[in-house]
C-alpha positions as CSV (number, residue, x, y, z in Angstrom):
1,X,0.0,0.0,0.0
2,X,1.2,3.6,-0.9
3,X,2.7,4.9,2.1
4,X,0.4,7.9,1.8
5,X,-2.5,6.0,2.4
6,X,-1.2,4.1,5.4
7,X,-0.6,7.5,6.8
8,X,-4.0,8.8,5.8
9,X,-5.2,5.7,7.6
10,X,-3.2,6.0,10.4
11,X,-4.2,9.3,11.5
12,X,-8.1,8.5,10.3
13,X,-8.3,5.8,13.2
14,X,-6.1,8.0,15.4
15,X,-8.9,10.4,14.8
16,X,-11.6,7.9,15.1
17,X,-10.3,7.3,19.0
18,X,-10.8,10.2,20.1
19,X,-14.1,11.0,18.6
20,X,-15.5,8.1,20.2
21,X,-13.5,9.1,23.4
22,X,-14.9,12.4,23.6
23,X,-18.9,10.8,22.4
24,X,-18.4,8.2,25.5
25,X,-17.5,10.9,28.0
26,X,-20.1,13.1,27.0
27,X,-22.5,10.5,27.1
28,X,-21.6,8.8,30.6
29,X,-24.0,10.8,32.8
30,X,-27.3,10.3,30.4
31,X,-26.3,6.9,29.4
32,X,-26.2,5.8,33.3
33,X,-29.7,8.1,33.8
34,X,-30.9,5.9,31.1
35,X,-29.5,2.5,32.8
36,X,-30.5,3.9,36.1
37,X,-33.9,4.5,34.7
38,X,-34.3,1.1,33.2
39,X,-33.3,-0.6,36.1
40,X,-30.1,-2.5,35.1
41,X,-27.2,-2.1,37.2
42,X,-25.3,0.9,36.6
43,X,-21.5,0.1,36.6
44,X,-19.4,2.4,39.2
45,X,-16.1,1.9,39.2
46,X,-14.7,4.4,41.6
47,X,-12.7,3.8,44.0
48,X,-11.9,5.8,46.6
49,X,-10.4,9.1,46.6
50,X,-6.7,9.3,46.8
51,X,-4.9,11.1,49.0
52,X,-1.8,12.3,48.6
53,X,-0.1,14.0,45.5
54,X,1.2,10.4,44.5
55,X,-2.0,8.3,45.0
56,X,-3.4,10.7,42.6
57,X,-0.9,10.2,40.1
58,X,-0.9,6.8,40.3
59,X,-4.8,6.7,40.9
60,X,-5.1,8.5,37.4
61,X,-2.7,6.7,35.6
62,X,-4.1,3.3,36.3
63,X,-7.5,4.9,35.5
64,X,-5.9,6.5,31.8
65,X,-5.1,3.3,31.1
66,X,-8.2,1.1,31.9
67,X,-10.3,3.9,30.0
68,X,-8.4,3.8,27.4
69,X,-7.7,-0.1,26.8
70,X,-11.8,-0.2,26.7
71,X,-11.7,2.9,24.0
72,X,-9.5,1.1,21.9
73,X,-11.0,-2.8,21.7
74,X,-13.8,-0.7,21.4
75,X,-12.6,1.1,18.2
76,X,-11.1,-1.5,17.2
77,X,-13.8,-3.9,17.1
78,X,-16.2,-0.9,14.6
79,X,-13.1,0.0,12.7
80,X,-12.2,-3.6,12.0
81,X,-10.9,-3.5,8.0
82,X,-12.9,-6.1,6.1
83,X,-10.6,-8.7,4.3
């Protein structure tokens, strides 16, 4: 494949991530309204609140990373090329 479309690919999923990043954030609070409304079990994930300047840190970081491992099998799984 010409490199320029495995660039224009690239950066057309990259972009595609954080679309449906920024959709699912927006969309947390009415989608677990809606859940909350329907009677299913909403999921809460939170854990406590950390502390000190490094529990934050490392409080966000693991939290980054959870988010976006679920983003991305997400993405993955609508932007699957066909073969």
């Amino acid at each position: 494949m010409n490199r320029h479309f495995t660039d224009a690919r690239y950066y057309f999923r990259r972009g595609f991530e954080h679309l449906y990043a920024g959709l699912d954030e927006e969309t947390a609070p009415l989608r677990r309204r809606l859940m909350a409304a329907l009677g299913r079990e909403v999921e809460d994930e939170e854990e406590p609140a950390p502390q000190t300047p490094r529990e934050r840190v490392e409080y966000g970081a693991r939290r980054a990373a959870t988010r976006s491992r679920r983003v991305a099998g997400r993405v993955r799984r609508r932007v699957r090329r066909p073969e």
